[in-house]
C-alpha positions in Angstrom: 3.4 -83.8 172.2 5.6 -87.2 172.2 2.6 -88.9 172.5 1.0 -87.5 169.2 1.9 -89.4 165.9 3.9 -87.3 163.1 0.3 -87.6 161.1 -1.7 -85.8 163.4 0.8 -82.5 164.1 1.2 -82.1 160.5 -2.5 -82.7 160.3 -3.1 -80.0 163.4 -0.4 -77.5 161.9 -2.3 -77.6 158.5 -5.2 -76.8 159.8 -3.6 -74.0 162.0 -1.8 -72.0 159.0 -4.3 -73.5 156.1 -7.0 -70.4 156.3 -6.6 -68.2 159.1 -8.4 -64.9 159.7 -6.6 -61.5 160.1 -8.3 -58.0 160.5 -6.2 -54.7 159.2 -6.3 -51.4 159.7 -6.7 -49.3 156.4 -5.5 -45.7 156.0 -9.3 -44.3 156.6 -9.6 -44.8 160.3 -12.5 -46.9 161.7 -12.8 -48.6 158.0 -10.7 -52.1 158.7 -10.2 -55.0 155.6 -10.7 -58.9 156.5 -8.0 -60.8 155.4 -7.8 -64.9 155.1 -4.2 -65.7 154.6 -2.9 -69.3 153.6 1.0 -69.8 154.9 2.5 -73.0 153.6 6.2 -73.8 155.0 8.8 -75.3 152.9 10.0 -78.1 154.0 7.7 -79.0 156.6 9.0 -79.6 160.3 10.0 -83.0 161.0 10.7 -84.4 163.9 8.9 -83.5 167.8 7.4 -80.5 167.6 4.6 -78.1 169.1 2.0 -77.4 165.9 0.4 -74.6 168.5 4.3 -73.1 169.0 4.6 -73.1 165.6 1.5 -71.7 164.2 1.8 -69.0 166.9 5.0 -67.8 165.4 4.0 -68.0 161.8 0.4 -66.5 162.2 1.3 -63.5 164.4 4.3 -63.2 161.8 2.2 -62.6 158.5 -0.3 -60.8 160.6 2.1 -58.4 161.3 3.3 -58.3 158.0 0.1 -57.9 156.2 -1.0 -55.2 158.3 2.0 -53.4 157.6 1.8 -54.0 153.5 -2.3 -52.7 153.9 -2.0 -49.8 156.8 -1.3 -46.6 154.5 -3.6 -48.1 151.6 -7.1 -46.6 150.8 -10.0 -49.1 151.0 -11.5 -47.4 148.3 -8.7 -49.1 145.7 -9.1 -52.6 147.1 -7.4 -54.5 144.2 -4.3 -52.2 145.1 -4.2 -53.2 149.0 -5.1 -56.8 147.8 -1.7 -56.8 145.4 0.2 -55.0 148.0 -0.3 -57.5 150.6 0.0 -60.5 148.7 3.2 -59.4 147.1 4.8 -58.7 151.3 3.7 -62.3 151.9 4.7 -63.9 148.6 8.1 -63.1 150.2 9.8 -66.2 152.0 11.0 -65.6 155.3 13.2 -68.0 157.1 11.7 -70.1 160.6 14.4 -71.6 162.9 14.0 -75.2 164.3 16.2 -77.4 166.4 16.2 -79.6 163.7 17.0 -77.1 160.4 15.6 -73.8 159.0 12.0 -73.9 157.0 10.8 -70.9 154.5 7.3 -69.8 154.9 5.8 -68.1 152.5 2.1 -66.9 152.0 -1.0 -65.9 150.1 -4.0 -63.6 151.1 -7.5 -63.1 150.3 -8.5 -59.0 151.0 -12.1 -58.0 151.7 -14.3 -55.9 153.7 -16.8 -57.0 155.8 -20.7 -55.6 155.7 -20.3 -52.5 157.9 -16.7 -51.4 156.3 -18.2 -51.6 152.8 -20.8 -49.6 153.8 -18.7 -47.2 155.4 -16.5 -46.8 151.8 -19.9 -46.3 150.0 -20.8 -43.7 152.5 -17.5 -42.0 151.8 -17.5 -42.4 148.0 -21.0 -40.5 148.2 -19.4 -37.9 150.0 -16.3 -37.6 148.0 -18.5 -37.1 144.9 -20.2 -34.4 146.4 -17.7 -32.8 147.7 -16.3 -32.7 144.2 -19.3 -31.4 142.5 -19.7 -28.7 144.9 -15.8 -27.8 144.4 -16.2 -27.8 140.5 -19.3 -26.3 140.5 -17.6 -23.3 142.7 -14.4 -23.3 141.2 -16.6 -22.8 137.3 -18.7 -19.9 139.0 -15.8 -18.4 140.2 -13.5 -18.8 136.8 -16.7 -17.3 134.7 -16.9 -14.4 136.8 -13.3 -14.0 136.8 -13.5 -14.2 132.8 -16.6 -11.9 132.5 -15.2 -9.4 134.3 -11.1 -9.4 133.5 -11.6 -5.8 131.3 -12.5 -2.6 132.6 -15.8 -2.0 130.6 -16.9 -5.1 132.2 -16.0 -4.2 135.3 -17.7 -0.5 135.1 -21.0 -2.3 133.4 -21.3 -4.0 136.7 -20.7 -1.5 138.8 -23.3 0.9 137.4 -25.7 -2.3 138.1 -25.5 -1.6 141.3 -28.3 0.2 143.1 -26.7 2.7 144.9 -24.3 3.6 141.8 -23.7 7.2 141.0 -23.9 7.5 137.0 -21.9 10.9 137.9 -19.0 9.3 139.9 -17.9 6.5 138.3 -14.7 4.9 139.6 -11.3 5.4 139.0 -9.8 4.2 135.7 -6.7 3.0 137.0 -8.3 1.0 139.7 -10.5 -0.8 137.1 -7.2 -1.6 135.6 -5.4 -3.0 138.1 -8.6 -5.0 139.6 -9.4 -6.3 136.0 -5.5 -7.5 135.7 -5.9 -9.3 139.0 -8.5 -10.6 137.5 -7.3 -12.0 134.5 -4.2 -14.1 136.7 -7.3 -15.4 137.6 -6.1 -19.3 139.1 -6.6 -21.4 135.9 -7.0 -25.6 135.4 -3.9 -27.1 135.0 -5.9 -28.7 132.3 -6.4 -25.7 130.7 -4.8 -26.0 126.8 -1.3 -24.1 127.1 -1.9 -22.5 124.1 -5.2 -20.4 126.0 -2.5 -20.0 129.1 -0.3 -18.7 126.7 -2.9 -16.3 125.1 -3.5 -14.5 128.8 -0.4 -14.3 129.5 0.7 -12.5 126.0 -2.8 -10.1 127.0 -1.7 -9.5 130.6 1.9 -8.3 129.3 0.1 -6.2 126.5 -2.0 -4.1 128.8 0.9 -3.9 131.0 2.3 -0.6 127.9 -0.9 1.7 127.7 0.4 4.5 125.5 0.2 3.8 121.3 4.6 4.1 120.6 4.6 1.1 123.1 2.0 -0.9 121.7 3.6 0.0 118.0 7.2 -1.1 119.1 5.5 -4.8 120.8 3.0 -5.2 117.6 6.7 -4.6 115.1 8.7 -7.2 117.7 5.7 -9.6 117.8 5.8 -9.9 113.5 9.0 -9.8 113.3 9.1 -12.6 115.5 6.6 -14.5 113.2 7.7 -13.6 110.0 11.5 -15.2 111.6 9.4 -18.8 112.2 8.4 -18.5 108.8 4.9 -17.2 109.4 4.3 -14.7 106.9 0.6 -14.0 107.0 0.5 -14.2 110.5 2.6 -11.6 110.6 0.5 -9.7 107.8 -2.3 -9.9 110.2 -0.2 -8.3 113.4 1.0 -5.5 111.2 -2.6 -4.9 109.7 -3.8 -4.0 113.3 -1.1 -1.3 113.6 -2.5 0.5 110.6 -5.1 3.3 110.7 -8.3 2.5 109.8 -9.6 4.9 106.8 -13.3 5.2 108.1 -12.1 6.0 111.1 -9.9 8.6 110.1 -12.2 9.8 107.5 -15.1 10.3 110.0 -12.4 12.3 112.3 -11.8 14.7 109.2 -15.3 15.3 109.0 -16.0 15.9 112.3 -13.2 18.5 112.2 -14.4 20.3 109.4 -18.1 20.4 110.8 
């Protein structure tokens, strides 16, 4: 290497560290990107030196280093993986001569070759249907849940069945408790908290059957609205604790008949 001007191993370790190739693993195995990273080393060595020693170091350095910033990225996102890994190599890291200490620092060009891009096509294709088939379940399952979280419901379906004896219907208190399981039916986390709110006010409702109980929650419940300055909607709560007149007019009648 003595006999090589100063010209030509700056020259050689240009071209060495100026665009070199790197292939990195991605966090979906078999699915790799293609990197071209561009080191630059501040100041440049001076003096005898090997370019092939050097650019040894410095590529198998930032290799390392890249493939660390990119291995737990998805290739899906690959603006994210590309600023990850240019951000590690932006990072100066110190290289030791005989003759003084040089920073090397870096930039990077992610991509994925032919095969890997249409591997992540083939797995965004699957993804979305996956995730049609998941909401598409999840709605049939939430409807049914819905459809069927009261008794009546519950009973109407059963008597669908072919083999159901009109005589022997089923227990009252098991509809109950199979329409309140029901009703804690999973729900979105998406789903407004004022709805969540609403089944869990009806789950704790059904959980006092007999009319004093229902009487003391309805007196609580506009008591407790009337005290946030809600008068009607208090009005309204108290209305549904009255008896209604036609009803009670039709049970005089049928009494008297």
């Amino acid at each position: 290497m003595s006999g090589t001007s100063k010209r030509a191993r700056r020259k050689q370790l240009h071209r060495k560290l100026g665009g070199f190739p790197a292939v990195l693993r991605s966090s979906r195995p078999g699915i790799h990107y293609t990197a071209t990273i561009h080191a630059t080393l501040t100041p440049e060595p001076s003096g005898l030196y090997d370019p092939d020693e050097i650019a040894d170091r410095v590529r198998t350095a930032l290799r390392s280093t890249a493939a660390a910033a990119v291995r737990d990225h998805d290739p899906i996102d690959l603006p994210a993986a590309q600023d990850a890994c240019a951000q590690q190599l932006r990072k100066p890291w110190d290289l030791d001569f005989t003759d003084g200490t040089t920073q090397v620092t870096a930039s990077v060009y992610l991509e994925l070759a032919d095969k890997d891009r249409a591997a992540v096509e083939e797995l965004l294709t699957s993804i979305r249907t996956q995730a049609i088939a998941d909401t598409l379940t999840s709605q049939r399952a939430e409807a049914t849940a819905r459809e069927l979280a009261h008794p009546a419901a519950l009973l109407a379906r059963w008597l669908q069945r072919p083999d159901a004896q009109v005589t022997d219907p089923p227990d009252e208190a098991k509809l109950e408790v199979l329409a309140r399981r029901l009703r804690r039916y999973p729900k979105d986390r998406g789903e407004p908290v004022e709805l969540q709110l609403l089944n869990i006010l009806r789950d704790f409702l059904a959980e006092f059957p007999k009319e004093e109980q229902k009487q003391l929650l309805i007196t609580l419940l506009a008591s407790s609205m009337r005290a946030a300055r809600k008068p009607s909607h208090a009005d309204r709560v108290e209305a549904l604790a009255k008896p209604d007149p036609a009803a009670s007019e039709a049970s005089v009648a049928e009494g008297a008949s």
